[in-house]
N, C-alpha and C positions, 0 to 999 in steps of 0.2 A: 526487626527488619521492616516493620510494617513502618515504623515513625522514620526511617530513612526515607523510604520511599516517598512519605508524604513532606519531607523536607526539602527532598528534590525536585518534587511537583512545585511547593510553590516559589522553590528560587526560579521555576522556569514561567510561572503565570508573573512573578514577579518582573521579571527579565523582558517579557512579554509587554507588560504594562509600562515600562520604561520604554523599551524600542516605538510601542506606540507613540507616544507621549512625544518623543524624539523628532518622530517623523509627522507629521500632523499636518504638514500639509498637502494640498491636493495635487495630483496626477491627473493627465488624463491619457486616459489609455483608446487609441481607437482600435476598433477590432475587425475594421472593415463594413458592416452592418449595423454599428451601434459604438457608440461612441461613452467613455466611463469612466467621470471623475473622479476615481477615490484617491483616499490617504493613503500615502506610502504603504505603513506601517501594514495598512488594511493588504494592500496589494501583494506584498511581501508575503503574511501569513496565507493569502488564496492563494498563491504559488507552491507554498512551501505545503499547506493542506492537498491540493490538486497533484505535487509531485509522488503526497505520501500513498495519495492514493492510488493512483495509476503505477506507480512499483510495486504494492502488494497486489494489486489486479494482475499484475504480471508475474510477479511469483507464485500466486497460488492459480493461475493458468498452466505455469509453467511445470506446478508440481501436480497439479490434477491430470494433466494429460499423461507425465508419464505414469503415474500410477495407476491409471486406465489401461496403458499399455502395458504395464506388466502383469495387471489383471489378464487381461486375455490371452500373452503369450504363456500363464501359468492357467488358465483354462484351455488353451490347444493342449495345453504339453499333458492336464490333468486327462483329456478327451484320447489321449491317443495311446496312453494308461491303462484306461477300461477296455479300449479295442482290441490291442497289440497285448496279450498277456504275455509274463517274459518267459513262463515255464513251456507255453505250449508251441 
């Protein structure tokens, strides 16, 4: 398992190192306040890293809050347990 994995890793650093290679020349990107020539290749990858980033920021926002929430709705429900006994 473990030598697939790392055969996969480097078809994709390989992959990588092509696309750059490819792409090599310069952009320029303004952004409003600052102006920034890079290589495609470069651009592409800050994109594609910036995108990965910001959707697991949002999944694991999106799963921490509900499990916050259901923490507590099973801490009301454990809370009202101890109060309300069912025998008496």
């Amino acid at each position: 398992m473990r030598l697939i994995v790392t055969l996969i890793l480097l078809l994709f650093v390989a992959a990588g190192i092509v696309l750059g290679a490819l792409n090599a020349d310069l952009v320029s990107y303004d952004l409003g306040f600052v102006r920034l020539p890079l290589p495609k290749g470069a651009a592409l990858l800050l994109a594609l890293v910036i995108g990965w980033l910001l959707g697991g920021l949002t999944a694991w926002l999106g799963v921490s809050s509900r499990h916050r929430r259901q923490r507590r709705q099973a801490a009301a429900a454990d809370g009202k347990a101890h109060t309300n006994p069912a025998g008496a």
